[in-house]
C-alpha positions as CSV (number, residue, x, y, z in Angstrom):
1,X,0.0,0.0,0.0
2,X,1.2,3.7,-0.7
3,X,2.2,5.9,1.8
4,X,2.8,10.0,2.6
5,X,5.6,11.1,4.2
6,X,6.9,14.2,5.6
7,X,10.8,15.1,6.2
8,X,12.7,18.3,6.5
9,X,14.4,19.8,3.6
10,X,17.7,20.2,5.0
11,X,19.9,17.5,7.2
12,X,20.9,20.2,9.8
13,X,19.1,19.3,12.9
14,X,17.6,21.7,15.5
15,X,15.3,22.5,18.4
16,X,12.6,23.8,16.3
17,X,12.1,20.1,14.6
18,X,12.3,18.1,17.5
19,X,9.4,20.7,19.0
20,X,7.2,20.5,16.0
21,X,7.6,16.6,15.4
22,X,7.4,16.1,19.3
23,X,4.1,17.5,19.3
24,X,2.2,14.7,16.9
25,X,4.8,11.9,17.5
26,X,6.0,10.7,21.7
27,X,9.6,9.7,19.7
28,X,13.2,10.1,21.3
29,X,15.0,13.3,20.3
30,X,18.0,11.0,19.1
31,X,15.5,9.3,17.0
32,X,14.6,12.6,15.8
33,X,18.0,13.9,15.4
34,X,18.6,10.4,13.8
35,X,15.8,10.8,11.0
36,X,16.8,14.3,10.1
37,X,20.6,13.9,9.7
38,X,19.3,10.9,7.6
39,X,17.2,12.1,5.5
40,X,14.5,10.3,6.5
41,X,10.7,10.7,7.0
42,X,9.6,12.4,10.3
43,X,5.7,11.2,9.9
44,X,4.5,9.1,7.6
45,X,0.9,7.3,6.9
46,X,-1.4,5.6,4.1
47,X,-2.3,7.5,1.7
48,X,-5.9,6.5,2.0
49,X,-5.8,7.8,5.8
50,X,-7.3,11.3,6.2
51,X,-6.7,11.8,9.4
52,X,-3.1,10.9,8.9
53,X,-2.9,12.9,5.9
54,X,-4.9,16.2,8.3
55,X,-2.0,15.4,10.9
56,X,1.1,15.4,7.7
57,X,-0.1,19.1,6.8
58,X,-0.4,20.1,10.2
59,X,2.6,19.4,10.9
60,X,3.9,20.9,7.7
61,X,2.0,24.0,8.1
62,X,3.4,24.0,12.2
63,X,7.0,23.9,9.9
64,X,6.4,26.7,7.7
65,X,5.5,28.6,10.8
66,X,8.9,28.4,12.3
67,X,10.7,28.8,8.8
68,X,11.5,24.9,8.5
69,X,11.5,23.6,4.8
70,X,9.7,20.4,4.5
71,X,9.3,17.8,1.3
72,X,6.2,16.0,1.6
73,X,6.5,12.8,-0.6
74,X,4.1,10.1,-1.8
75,X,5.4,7.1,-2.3
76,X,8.8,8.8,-2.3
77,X,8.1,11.4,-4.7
78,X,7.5,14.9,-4.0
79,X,4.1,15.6,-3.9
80,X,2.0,18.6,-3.1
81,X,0.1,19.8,-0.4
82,X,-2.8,21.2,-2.9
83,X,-2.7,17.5,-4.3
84,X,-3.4,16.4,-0.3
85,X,-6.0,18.8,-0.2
86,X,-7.9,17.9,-3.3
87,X,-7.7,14.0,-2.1
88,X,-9.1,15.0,1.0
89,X,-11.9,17.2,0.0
90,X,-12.8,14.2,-2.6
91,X,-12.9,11.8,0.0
92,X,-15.0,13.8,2.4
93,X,-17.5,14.2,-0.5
94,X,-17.4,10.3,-1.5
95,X,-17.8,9.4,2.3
96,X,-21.1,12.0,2.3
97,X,-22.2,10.0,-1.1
98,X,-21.9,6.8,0.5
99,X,-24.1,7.5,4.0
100,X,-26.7,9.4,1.8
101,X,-26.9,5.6,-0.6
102,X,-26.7,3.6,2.5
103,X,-29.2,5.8,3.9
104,X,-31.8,6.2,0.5
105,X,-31.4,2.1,0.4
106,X,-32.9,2.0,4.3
107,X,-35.6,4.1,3.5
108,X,-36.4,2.4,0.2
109,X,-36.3,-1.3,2.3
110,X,-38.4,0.5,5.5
Protein backbone atom coordinates (compact mmCIF):
# COMPACT_ATOMS: atom_id res chain seq x y z
CA UNK A 1 0.00 0.00 0.00
CA UNK A 2 1.24 3.67 -0.66
CA UNK A 3 2.19 5.93 1.81
CA UNK A 4 2.83 10.03 2.56
CA UNK A 5 5.57 11.08 4.18
CA UNK A 6 6.87 14.18 5.56
CA UNK A 7 10.85 15.13 6.20
CA UNK A 8 12.67 18.33 6.48
CA UNK A 9 14.42 19.84 3.63
CA UNK A 10 17.72 20.20 5.05
CA UNK A 11 19.89 17.48 7.21
CA UNK A 12 20.93 20.19 9.84
CA UNK A 13 19.15 19.26 12.88
CA UNK A 14 17.62 21.74 15.46
CA UNK A 15 15.34 22.46 18.43
CA UNK A 16 12.63 23.83 16.33
CA UNK A 17 12.11 20.06 14.63
CA UNK A 18 12.28 18.07 17.47
CA UNK A 19 9.36 20.71 18.99
CA UNK A 20 7.15 20.52 15.95
CA UNK A 21 7.56 16.62 15.42
CA UNK A 22 7.42 16.10 19.34
CA UNK A 23 4.11 17.45 19.33
CA UNK A 24 2.18 14.73 16.90
CA UNK A 25 4.83 11.92 17.49
CA UNK A 26 5.99 10.72 21.72
CA UNK A 27 9.61 9.69 19.74
CA UNK A 28 13.25 10.05 21.32
CA UNK A 29 15.04 13.29 20.32
CA UNK A 30 17.98 10.99 19.14
CA UNK A 31 15.54 9.30 17.00
CA UNK A 32 14.58 12.64 15.75
CA UNK A 33 17.98 13.90 15.38
CA UNK A 34 18.61 10.37 13.82
CA UNK A 35 15.79 10.80 11.02
CA UNK A 36 16.80 14.30 10.09
CA UNK A 37 20.64 13.89 9.67
CA UNK A 38 19.32 10.88 7.56
CA UNK A 39 17.19 12.12 5.47
CA UNK A 40 14.52 10.34 6.53
CA UNK A 41 10.66 10.66 7.04
CA UNK A 42 9.58 12.37 10.30
CA UNK A 43 5.70 11.24 9.88
CA UNK A 44 4.46 9.08 7.62
CA UNK A 45 0.85 7.28 6.88
CA UNK A 46 -1.38 5.64 4.15
CA UNK A 47 -2.31 7.48 1.69
CA UNK A 48 -5.88 6.46 2.05
CA UNK A 49 -5.77 7.84 5.76
CA UNK A 50 -7.32 11.27 6.15
CA UNK A 51 -6.73 11.82 9.41
CA UNK A 52 -3.07 10.89 8.90
CA UNK A 53 -2.86 12.89 5.87
CA UNK A 54 -4.89 16.23 8.28
CA UNK A 55 -1.97 15.42 10.88
CA UNK A 56 1.13 15.39 7.73
CA UNK A 57 -0.13 19.05 6.75
CA UNK A 58 -0.43 20.12 10.20
CA UNK A 59 2.61 19.40 10.94
CA UNK A 60 3.90 20.87 7.74
CA UNK A 61 2.00 23.99 8.14
CA UNK A 62 3.45 23.95 12.16
CA UNK A 63 7.03 23.88 9.89
CA UNK A 64 6.37 26.73 7.73
CA UNK A 65 5.54 28.55 10.84
CA UNK A 66 8.86 28.36 12.27
CA UNK A 67 10.70 28.82 8.75
CA UNK A 68 11.50 24.94 8.46
CA UNK A 69 11.48 23.57 4.79
CA UNK A 70 9.67 20.44 4.53
CA UNK A 71 9.34 17.84 1.31
CA UNK A 72 6.23 15.95 1.56
CA UNK A 73 6.54 12.76 -0.64
CA UNK A 74 4.07 10.08 -1.77
CA UNK A 75 5.37 7.07 -2.34
CA UNK A 76 8.78 8.85 -2.27
CA UNK A 77 8.07 11.38 -4.75
CA UNK A 78 7.45 14.95 -4.04
CA UNK A 79 4.10 15.61 -3.93
CA UNK A 80 2.01 18.55 -3.06
CA UNK A 81 0.15 19.83 -0.38
CA UNK A 82 -2.82 21.23 -2.87
CA UNK A 83 -2.69 17.54 -4.30
CA UNK A 84 -3.41 16.40 -0.33
CA UNK A 85 -5.98 18.80 -0.21
CA UNK A 86 -7.86 17.89 -3.31
CA UNK A 87 -7.75 13.96 -2.10
CA UNK A 88 -9.13 15.01 0.99
CA UNK A 89 -11.89 17.18 -0.04
CA UNK A 90 -12.79 14.20 -2.64
CA UNK A 91 -12.93 11.76 0.05
CA UNK A 92 -15.01 13.81 2.36
CA UNK A 93 -17.53 14.25 -0.51
CA UNK A 94 -17.44 10.27 -1.46
CA UNK A 95 -17.85 9.45 2.35
CA UNK A 96 -21.12 12.00 2.31
CA UNK A 97 -22.19 9.99 -1.09
CA UNK A 98 -21.95 6.85 0.48
CA UNK A 99 -24.09 7.53 4.02
CA UNK A 100 -26.73 9.35 1.77
CA UNK A 101 -26.91 5.64 -0.63
CA UNK A 102 -26.70 3.63 2.51
CA UNK A 103 -29.21 5.83 3.89
CA UNK A 104 -31.83 6.17 0.53
CA UNK A 105 -31.43 2.12 0.40
CA UNK A 106 -32.89 1.96 4.33
CA UNK A 107 -35.59 4.12 3.46
CA UNK A 108 -36.40 2.42 0.20
CA UNK A 109 -36.25 -1.35 2.25
CA UNK A 110 -38.41 0.45 5.45
Amino acid sequence: MGFVGIKVASTDFNAAIVKTIRKYRNIPIAEVKDLVQDNDYLFTCSYVDPDGINMLLQIYHDFCNVDIQSIICENDSVTSVQKLNNWLSSHGETVKQVEEDLDNESLAEG
